[in-house]
Backbone bond lengths (Angstrom), bond angles and torsions (degrees), N, CA, C in turn:
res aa  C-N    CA-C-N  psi(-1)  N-CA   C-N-CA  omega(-1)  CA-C   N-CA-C  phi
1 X - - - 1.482 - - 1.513 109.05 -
2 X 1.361 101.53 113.11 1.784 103.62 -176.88 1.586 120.39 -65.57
3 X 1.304 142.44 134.98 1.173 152.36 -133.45 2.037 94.77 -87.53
4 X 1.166 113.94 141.48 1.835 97.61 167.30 1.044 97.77 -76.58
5 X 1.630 107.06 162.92 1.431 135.71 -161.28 1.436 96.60 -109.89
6 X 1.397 107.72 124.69 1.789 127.73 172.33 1.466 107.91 -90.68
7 X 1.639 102.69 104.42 1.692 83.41 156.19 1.496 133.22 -79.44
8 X 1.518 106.29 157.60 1.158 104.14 -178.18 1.592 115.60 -41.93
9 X 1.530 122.23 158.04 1.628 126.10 162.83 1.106 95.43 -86.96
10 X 1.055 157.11 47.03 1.403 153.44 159.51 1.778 105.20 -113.33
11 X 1.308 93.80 -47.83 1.562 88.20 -172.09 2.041 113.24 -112.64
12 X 1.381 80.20 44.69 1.301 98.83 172.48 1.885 110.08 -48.49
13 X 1.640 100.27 121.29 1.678 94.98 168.71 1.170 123.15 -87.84
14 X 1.589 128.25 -177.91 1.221 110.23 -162.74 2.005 100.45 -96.13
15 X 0.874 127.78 -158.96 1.520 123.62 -167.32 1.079 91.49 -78.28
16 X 1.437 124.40 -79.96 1.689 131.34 -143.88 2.042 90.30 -50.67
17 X 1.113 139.20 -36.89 1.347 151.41 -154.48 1.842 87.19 -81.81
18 X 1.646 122.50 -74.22 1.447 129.52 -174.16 1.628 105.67 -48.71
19 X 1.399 118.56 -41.25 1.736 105.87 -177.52 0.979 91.09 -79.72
20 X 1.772 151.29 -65.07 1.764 127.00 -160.64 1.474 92.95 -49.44
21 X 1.462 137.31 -69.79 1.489 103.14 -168.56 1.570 143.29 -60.08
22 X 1.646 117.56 -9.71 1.095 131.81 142.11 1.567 110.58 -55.95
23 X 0.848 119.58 -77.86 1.420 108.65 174.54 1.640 139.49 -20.09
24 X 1.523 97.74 -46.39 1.352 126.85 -176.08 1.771 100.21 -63.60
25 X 1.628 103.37 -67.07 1.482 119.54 174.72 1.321 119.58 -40.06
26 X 1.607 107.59 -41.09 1.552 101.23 -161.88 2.213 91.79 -78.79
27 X 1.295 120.78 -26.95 1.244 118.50 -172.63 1.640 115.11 -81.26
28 X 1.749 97.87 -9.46 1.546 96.94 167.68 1.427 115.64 -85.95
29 X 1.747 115.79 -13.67 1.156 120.43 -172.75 1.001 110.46 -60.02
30 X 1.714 119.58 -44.14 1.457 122.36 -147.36 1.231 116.71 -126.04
31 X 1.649 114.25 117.81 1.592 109.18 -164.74 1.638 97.47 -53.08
32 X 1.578 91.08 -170.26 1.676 116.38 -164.78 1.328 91.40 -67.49
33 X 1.822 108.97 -50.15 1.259 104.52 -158.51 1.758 117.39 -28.67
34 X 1.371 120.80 -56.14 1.271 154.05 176.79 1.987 97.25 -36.96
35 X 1.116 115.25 24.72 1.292 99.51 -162.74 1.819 123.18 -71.28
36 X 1.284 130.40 51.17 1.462 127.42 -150.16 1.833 70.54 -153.52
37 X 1.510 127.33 -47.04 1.076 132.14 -165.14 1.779 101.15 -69.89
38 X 1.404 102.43 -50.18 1.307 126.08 -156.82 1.800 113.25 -82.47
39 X 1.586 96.78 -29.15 1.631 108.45 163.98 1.666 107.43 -67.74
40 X 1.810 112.06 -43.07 1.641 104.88 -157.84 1.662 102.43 -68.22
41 X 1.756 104.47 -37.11 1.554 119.05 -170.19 1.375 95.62 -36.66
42 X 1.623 105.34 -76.99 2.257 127.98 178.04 1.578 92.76 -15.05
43 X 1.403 116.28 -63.06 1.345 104.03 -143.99 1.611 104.20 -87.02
44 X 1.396 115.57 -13.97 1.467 116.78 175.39 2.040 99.36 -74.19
45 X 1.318 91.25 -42.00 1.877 81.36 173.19 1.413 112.81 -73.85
46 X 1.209 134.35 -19.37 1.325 132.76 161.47 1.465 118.96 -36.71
47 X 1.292 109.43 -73.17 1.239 148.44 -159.25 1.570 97.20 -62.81
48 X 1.698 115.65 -64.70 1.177 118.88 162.00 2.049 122.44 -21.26
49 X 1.185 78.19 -79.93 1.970 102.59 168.06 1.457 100.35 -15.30
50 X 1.832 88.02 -61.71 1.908 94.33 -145.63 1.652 97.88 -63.25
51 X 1.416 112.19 -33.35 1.440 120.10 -158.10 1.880 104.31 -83.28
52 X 1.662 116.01 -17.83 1.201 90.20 171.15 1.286 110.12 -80.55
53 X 1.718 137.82 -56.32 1.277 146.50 146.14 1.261 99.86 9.90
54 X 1.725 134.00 -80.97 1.263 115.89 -179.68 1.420 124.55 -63.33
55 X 1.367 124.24 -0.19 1.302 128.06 167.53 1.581 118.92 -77.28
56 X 1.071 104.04 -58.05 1.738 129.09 162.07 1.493 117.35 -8.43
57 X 1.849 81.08 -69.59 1.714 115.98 -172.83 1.770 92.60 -63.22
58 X 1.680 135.56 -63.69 0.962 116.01 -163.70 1.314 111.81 -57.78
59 X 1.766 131.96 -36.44 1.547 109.98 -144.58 1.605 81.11 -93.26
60 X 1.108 121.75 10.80 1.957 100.54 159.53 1.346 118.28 -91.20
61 X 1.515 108.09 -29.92 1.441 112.85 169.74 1.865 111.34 -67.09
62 X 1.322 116.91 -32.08 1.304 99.74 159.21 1.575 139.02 -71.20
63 X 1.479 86.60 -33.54 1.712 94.21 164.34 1.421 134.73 -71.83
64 X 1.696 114.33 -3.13 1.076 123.33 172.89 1.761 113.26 -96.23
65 X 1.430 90.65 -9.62 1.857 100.49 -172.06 1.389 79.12 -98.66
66 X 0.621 120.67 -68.94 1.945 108.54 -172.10 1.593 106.49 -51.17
67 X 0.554 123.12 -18.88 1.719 122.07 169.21 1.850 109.41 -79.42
68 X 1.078 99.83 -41.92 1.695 94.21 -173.58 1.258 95.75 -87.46
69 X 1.821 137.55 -39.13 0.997 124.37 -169.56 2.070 111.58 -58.55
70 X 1.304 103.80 -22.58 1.183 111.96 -162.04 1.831 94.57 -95.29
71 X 0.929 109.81 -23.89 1.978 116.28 170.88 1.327 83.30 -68.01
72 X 1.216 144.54 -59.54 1.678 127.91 -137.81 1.483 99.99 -88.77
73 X 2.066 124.65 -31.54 1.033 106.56 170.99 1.164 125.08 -49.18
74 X 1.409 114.05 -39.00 1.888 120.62 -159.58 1.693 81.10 -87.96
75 X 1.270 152.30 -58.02 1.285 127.86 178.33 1.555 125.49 -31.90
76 X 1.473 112.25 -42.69 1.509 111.73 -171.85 1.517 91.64 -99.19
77 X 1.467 150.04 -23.94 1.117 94.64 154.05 1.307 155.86 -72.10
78 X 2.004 93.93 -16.04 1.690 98.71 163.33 1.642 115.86 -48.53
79 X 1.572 115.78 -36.28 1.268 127.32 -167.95 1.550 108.08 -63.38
80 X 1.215 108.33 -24.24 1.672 114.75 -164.59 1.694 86.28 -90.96
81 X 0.980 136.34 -99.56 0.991 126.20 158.50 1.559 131.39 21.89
82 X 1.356 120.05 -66.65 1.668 130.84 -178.17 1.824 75.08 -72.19
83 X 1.594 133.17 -76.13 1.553 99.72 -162.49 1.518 132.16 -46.23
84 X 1.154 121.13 -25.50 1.354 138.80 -154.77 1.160 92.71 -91.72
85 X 1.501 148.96 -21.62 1.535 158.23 132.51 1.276 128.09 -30.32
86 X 1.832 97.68 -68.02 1.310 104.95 151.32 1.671 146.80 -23.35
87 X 1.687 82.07 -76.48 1.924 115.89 173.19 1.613 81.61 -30.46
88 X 1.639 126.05 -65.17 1.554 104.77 -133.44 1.255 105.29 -93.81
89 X 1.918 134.27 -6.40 0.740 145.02 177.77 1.713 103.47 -70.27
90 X 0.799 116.41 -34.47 1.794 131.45 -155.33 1.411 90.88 -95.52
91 X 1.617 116.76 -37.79 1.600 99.30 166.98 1.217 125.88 -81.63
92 X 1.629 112.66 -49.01 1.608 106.66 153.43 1.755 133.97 -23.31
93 X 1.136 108.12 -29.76 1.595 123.20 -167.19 1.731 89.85 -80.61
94 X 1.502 106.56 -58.93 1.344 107.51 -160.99 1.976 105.13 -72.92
95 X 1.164 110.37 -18.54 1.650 114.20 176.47 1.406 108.80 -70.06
96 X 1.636 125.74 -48.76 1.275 116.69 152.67 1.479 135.29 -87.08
97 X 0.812 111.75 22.08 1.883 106.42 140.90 1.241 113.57 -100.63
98 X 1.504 118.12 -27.58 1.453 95.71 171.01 1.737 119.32 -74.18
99 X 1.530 112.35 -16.56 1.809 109.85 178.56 2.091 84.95 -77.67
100 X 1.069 131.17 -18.65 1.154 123.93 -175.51 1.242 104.55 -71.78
101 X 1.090 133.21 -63.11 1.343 134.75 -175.95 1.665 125.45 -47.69
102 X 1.684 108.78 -44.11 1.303 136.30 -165.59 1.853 95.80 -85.56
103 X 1.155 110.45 -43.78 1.862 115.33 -168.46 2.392 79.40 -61.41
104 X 1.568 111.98 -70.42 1.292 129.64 -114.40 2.404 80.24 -94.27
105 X 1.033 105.70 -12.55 1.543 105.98 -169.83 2.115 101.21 -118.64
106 X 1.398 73.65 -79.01 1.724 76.99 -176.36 1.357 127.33 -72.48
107 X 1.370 124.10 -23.29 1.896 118.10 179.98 1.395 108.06 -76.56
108 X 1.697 128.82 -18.33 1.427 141.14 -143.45 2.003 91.11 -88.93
109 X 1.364 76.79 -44.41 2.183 92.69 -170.18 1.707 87.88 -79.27
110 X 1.202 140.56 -28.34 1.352 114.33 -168.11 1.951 105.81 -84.47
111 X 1.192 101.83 -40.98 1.530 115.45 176.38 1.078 117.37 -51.97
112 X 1.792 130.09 -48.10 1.161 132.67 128.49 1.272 134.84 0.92
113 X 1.695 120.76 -74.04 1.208 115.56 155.37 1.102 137.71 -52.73
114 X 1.275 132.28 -50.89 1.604 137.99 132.38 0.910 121.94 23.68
115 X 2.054 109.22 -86.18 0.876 118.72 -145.23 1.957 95.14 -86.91
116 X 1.514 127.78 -8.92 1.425 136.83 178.89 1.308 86.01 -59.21
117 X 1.484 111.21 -73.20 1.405 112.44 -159.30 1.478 143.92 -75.99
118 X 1.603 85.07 15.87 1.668 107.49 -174.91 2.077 97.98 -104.42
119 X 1.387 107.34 -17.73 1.177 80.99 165.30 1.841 127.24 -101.03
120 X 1.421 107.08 35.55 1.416 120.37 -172.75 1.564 93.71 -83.32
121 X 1.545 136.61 158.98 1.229 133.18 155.30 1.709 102.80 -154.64
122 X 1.017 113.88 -146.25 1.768 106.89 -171.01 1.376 105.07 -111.67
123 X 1.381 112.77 7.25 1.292 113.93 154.60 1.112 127.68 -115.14
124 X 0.873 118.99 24.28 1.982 131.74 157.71 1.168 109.69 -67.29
125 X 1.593 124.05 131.63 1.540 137.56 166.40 1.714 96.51 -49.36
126 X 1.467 98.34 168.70 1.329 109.62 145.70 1.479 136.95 -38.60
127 X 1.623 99.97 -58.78 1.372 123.24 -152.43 1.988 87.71 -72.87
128 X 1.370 116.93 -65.84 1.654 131.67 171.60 1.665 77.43 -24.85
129 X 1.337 131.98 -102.04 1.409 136.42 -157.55 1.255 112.88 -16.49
130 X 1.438 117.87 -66.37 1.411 126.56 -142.05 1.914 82.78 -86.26
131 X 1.312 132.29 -46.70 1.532 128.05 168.03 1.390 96.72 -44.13
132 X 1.159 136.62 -50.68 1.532 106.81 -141.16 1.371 85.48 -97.86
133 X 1.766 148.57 -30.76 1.128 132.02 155.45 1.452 153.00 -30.57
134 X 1.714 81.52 -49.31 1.638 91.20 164.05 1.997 106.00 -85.08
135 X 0.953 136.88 9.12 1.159 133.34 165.91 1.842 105.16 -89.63
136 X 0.884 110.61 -40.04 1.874 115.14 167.25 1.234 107.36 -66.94
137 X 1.151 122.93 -28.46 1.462 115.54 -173.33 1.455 106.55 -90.02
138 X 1.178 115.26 -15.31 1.318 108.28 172.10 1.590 123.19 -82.63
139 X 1.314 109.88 -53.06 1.518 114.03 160.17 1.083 116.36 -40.01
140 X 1.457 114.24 -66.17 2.002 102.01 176.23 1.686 120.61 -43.80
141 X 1.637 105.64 -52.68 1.436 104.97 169.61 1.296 109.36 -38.98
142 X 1.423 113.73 -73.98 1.729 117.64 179.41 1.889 118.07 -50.74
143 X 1.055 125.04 -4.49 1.607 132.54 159.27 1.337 109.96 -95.82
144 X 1.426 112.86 -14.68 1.765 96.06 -176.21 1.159 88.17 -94.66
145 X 1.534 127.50 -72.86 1.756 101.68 173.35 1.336 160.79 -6.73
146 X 1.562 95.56 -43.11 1.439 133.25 175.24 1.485 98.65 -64.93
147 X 1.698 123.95 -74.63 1.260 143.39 159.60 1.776 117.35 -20.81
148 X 1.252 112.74 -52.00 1.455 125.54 168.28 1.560 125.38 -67.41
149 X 1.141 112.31 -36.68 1.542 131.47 151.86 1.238 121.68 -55.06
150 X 1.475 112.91 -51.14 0.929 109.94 163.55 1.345 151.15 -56.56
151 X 1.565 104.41 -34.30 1.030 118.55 169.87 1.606 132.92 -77.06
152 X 1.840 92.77 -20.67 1.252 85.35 179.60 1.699 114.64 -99.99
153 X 1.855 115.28 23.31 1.154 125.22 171.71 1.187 80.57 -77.01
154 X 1.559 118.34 -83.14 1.721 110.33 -165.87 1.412 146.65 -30.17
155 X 1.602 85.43 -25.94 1.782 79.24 171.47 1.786 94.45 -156.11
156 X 1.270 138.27 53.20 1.212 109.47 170.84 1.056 142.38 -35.44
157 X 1.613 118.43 155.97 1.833 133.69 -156.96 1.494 72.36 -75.53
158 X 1.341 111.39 -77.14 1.653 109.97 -149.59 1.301 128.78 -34.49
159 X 1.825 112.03 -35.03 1.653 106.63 175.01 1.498 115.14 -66.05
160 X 1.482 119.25 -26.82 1.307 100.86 168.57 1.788 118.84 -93.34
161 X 1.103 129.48 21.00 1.394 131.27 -164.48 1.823 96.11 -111.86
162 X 1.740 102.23 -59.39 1.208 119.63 -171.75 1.513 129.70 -116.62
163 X 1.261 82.97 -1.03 1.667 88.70 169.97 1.807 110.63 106.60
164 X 1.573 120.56 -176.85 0.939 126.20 176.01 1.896 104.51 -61.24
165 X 1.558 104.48 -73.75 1.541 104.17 -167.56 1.364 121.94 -41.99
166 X 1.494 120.73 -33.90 1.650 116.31 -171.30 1.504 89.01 -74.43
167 X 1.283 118.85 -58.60 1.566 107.11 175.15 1.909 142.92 -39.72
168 X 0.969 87.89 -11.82 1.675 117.97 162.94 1.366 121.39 -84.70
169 X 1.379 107.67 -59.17 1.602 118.98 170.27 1.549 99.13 -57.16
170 X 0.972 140.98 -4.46 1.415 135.42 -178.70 1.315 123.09 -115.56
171 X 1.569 112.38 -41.59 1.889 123.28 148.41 1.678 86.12 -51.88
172 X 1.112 157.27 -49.35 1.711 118.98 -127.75 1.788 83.16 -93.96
173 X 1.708 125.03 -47.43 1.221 131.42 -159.27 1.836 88.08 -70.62
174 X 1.157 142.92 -26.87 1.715 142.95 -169.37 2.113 89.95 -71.88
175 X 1.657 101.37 -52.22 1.866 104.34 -171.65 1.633 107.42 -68.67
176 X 1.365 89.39 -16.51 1.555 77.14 -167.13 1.980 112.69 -89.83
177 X 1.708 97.12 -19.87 1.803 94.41 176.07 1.303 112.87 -100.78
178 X 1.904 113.14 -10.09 1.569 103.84 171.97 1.369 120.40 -101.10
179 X 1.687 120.83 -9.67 1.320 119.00 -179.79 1.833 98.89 -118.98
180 X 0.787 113.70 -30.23 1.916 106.12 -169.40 1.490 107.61 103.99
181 X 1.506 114.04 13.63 1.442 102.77 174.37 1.784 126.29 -105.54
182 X 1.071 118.22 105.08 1.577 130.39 172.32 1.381 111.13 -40.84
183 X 1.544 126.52 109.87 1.372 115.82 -173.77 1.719 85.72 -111.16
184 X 1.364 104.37 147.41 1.662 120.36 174.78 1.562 94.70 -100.50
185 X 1.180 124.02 110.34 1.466 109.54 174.37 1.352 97.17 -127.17
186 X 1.319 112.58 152.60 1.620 151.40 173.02 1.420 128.60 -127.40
187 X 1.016 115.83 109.87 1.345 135.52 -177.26 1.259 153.58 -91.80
188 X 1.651 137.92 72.22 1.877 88.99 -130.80 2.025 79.56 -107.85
189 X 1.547 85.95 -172.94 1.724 87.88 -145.65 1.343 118.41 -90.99
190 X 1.165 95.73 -6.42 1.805 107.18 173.18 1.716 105.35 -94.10
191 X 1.246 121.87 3.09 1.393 134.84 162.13 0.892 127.54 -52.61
192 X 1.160 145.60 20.87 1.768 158.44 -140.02 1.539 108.67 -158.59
193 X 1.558 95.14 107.29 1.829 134.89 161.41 1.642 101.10 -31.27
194 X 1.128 138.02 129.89 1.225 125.63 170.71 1.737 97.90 -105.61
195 X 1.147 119.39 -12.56 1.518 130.98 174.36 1.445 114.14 -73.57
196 X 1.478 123.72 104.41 1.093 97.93 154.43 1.824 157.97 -24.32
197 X 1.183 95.32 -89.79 1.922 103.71 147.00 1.521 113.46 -24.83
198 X 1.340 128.59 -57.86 1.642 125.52 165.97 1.466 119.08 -61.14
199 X 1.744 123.16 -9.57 1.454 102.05 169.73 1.494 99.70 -90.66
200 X 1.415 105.21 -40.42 1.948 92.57 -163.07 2.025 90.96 -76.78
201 X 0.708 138.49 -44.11 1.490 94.70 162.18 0.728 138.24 -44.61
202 X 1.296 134.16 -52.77 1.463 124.71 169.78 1.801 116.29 -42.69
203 X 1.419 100.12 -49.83 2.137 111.07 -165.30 1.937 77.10 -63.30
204 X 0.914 128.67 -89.34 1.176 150.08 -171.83 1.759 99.23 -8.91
205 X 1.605 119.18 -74.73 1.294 118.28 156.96 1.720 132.03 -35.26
206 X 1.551 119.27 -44.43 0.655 107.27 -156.54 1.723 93.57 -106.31
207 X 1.433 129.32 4.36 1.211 110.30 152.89 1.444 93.38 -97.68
208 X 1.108 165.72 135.44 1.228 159.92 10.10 1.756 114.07 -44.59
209 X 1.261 92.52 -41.65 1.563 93.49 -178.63 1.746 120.01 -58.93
210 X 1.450 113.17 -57.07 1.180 112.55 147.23 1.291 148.21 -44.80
211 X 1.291 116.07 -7.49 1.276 137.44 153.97 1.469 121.55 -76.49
212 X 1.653 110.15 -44.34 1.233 104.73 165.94 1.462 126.36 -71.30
213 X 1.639 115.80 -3.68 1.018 101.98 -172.41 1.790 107.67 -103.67
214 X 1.497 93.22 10.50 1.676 96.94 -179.74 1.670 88.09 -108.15
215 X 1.088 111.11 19.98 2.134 98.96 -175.33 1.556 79.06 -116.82
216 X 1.227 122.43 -52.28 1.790 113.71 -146.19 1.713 106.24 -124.05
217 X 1.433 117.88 5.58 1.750 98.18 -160.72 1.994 82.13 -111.18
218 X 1.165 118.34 -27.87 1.467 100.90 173.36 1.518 109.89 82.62
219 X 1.226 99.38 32.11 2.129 103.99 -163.24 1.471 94.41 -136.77
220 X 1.665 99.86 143.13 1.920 93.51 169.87 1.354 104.09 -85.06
221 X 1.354 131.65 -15.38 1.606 112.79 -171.62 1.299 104.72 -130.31
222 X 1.447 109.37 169.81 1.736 121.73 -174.16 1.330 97.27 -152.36
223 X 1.247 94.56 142.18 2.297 98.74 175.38 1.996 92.09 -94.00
224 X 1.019 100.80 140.54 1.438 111.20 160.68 1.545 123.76 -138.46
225 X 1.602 108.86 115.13 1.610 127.62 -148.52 1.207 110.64 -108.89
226 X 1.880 141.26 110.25 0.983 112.61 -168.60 1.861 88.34 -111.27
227 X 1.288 134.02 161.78 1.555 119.64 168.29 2.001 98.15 -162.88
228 X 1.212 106.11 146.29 1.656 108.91 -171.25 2.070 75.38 -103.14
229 X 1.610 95.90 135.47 1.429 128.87 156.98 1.610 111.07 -61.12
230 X 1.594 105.26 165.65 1.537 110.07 -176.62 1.621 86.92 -75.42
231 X 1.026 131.04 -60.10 1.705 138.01 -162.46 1.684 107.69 -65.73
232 X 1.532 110.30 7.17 1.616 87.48 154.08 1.679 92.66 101.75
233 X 1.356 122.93 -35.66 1.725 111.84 169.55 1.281 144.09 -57.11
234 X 1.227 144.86 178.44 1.511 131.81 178.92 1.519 108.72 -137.76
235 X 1.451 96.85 115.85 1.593 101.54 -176.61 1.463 126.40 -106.44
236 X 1.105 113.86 117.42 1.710 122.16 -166.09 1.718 97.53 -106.92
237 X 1.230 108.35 123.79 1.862 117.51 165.59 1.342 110.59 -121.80
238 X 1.288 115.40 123.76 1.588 130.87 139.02 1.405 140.94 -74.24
239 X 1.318 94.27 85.41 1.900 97.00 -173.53 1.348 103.85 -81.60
240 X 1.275 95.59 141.67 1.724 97.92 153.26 1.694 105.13 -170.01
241 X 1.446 112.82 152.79 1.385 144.99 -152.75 1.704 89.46 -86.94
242 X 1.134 141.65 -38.23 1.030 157.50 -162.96 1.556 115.87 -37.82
243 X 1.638 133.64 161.84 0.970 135.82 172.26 1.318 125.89 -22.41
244 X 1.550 108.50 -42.60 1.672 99.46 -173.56 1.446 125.44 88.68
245 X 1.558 130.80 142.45 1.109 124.25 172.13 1.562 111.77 -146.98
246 X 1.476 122.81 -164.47 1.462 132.76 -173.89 1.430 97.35 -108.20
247 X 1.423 138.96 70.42 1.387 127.97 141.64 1.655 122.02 19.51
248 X 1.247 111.36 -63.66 1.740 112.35 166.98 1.238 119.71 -60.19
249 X 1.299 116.78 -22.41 1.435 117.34 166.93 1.700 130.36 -76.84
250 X 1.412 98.20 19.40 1.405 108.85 -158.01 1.723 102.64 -97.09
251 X 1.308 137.21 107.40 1.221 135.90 170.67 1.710 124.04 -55.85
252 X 1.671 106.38 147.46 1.205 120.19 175.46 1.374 122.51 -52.88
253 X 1.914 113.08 -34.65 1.198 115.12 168.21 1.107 120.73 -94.98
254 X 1.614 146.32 13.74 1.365 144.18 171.35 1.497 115.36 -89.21
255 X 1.199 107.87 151.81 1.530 132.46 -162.33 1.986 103.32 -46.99
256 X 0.923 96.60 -37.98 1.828 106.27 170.70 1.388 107.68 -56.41
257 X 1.535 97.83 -64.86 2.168 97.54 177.08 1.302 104.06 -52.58
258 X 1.218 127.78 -39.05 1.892 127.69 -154.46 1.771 91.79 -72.74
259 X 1.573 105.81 -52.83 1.638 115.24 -177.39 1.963 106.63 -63.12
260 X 0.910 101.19 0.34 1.809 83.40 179.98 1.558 97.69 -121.70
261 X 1.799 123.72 -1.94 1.217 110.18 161.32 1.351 157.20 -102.73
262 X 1.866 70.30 -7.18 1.435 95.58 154.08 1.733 128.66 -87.49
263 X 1.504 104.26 -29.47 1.413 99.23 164.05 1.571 107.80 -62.67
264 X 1.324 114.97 -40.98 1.991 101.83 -179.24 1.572 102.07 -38.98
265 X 0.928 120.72 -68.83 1.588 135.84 -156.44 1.729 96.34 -28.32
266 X 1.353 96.39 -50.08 2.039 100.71 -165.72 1.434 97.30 -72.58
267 X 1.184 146.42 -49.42 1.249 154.64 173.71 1.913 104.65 144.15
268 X 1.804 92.51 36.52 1.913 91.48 -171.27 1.438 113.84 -94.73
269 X 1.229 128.08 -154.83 1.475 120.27 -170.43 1.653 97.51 -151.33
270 X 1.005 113.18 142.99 1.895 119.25 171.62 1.325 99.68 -123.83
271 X 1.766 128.65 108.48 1.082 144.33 155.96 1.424 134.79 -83.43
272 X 1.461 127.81 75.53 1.819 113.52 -179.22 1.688 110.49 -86.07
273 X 1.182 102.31 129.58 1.373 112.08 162.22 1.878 104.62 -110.15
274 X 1.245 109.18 127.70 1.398 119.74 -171.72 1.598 114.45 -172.42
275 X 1.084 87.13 122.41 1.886 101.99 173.44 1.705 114.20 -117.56
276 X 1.496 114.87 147.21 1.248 103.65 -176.79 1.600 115.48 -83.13
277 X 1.276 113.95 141.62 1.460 145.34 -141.36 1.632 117.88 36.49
278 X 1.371 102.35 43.05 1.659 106.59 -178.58 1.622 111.65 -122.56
279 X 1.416 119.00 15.25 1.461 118.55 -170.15 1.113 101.86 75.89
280 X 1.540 115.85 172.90 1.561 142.13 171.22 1.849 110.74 -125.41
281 X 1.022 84.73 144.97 1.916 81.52 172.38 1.402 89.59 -140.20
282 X 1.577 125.85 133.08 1.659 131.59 174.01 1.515 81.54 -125.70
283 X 1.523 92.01 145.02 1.653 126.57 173.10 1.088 129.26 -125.24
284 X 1.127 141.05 98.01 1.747 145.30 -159.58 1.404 98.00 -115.22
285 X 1.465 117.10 113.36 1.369 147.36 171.83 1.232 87.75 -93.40
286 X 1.567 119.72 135.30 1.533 148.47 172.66 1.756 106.78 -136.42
287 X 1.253 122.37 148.16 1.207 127.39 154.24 1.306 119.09 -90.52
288 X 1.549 129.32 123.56 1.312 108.07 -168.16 1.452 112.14 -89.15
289 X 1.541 140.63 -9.36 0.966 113.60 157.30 0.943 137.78 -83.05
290 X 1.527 146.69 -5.20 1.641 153.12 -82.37 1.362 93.93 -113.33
291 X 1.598 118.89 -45.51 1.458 121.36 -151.27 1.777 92.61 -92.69
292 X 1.221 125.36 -54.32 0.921 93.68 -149.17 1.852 94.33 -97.48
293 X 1.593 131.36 34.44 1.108 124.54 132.04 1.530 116.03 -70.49
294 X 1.242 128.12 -53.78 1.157 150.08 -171.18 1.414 123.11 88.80
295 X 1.578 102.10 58.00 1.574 112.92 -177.36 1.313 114.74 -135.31
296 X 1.666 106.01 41.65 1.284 105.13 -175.05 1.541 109.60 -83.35
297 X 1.494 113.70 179.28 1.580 121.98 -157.17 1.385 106.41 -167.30
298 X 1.402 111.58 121.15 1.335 107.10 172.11 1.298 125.31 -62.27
299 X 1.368 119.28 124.27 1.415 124.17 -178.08 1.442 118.46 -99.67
300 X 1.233 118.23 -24.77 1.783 134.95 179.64 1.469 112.28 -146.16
301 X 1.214 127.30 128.90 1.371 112.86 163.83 1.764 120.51 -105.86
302 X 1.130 99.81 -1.11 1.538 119.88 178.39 2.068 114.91 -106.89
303 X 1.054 89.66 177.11 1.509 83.42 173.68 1.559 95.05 -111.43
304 X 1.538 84.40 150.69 1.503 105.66 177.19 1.870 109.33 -90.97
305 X 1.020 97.61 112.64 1.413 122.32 -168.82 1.802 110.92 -90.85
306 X 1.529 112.13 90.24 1.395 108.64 -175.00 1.381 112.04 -88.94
């Protein structure tokens, strides 16, 4: 009687592999006759079969999830990355308009005074004095104003007191006595950011826009539309009748690129539709909860060019 055969411990197989060859053996043992023996053996090698096959199938299905899971790491860190580009571009933008504002409004009225009161000496009359005083006093007045205006472009009381909409009603009446532009605005009332950070983006966006349309559209009026979507978004439009332009002509560093990269960041969208001498209409899709769940997602990093 020949001895059973030991495989090596080295080349140990794995189970599902050691029972089909048990299996196999025990059905070579036993003639056909034996068939109750020889049916259960079949179906234990069956069974075997079926169960490595479904083994097979999983560790490719894991190896294919570990493959995409590991595509999506290196995707989001490119993704982390393009924001972190962004972030500083979008602050850069906002650091020079504010030296824009301060060089081109407020240093002009202080130098002004200055330069009144630099020609005073101890031989100046009265009358020279009290002229060239009240001429300093006016420039400073007119720089503190400037300064106060300013400040309350940057951050108005009202968006945090009253919300986005009263803060609008207050940009449109500010465009309408310092530039000459008539804003038609519409509002509807469930339209309101409960996020901080999501109103002054939005006020923030949507007076730049109105600004551009008192720099480049050449029109006294603009409709400005605010309305919440069935799906929960927030849609802001800038109409205007105005000159019009080519969308493709729109630069990486202008206030449009800066406004559609910061809406990317929340998961928002910046849409211009514009032809030249056909008006412009821009559309800023917002999610209104995004920020202050904190599940926002970039949805565009470009502007959507209609």
């Amino acid at each position: 009687m020949s001895k059973p055969h030991k495989a090596p411990a080295s080349n140990k197989e794995p189970a599902p592999n050691a029972l089909r060859r048990r299996a196999e053996d025990q059905l070579r043992r036993h003639p056909a006759a034996e068939s109750p023996v020889a049916a259960e053996t079949q179906r234990l090698v069956h069974q075997l079969q079926v169960h490595q096959i479904e083994l097979e199938m999983q560790n490719e299905m894991l190896r294919q999830t570990q493959s995409e899971l590991e595509s999506l790491t290196a995707e989001q860190a490119v993704h982390l990355r393009q924001l972190a580009g962004d972030l500083t571009r979008a602050e850069q933008h906002e650091r020079d308009r504010l030296h824009e504002l301060l060089h081109d409004e407020v240093q002009p009225l202080l130098v002004a005074a200055r330069l009144s009161l630099s020609g005073l000496g101890s031989h100046s009359d009265r009358e020279d004095c009290l002229r060239v005083a009240g001429e300093a006093c006016e420039h400073l007045s007119r720089a503190i104003l400037t300064a106060r205006d300013l400040s309350l472009r940057l951050n108005p009381p009202l968006i945090r007191e009253r919300g986005l909409n009263a803060a609008l009603v207050s940009l449109c009446g500010w465009v309408r006595e310092n530039h000459g532009l008539t804003v038609d605005l519409s509002v509807a009332s469930d339209a309101q950011p409960e996020d901080l950070a999501l109103r002054l983006l939005c006020f923030n966006a949507t007076r730049e826009l109105l600004l551009n349309v008192v720099k480049h559209a050449g029109t006294p009026r603009v409709a400005l539309t605010l309305w919440r979507t069935d799906d929960g978004l927030l849609r802001i439009t800038v109409a205007d009748q105005g000159s019009g332009f080519d969308p493709d002509t729109i630069a990486g560093g202008s206030g449009l690129a800066a406004i559609a990269r910061r809406l990317g960041m929340i998961g928002g969208v910046l849409r211009v539709d514009s032809r030249p001498g056909q008006g412009t209409l821009v559309t800023l899709t917002v999610p209104l909860e995004q920020l202050s769940k904190g599940k926002g997602q970039r949805h565009a990093q470009d502007i959507d060019r209609g």
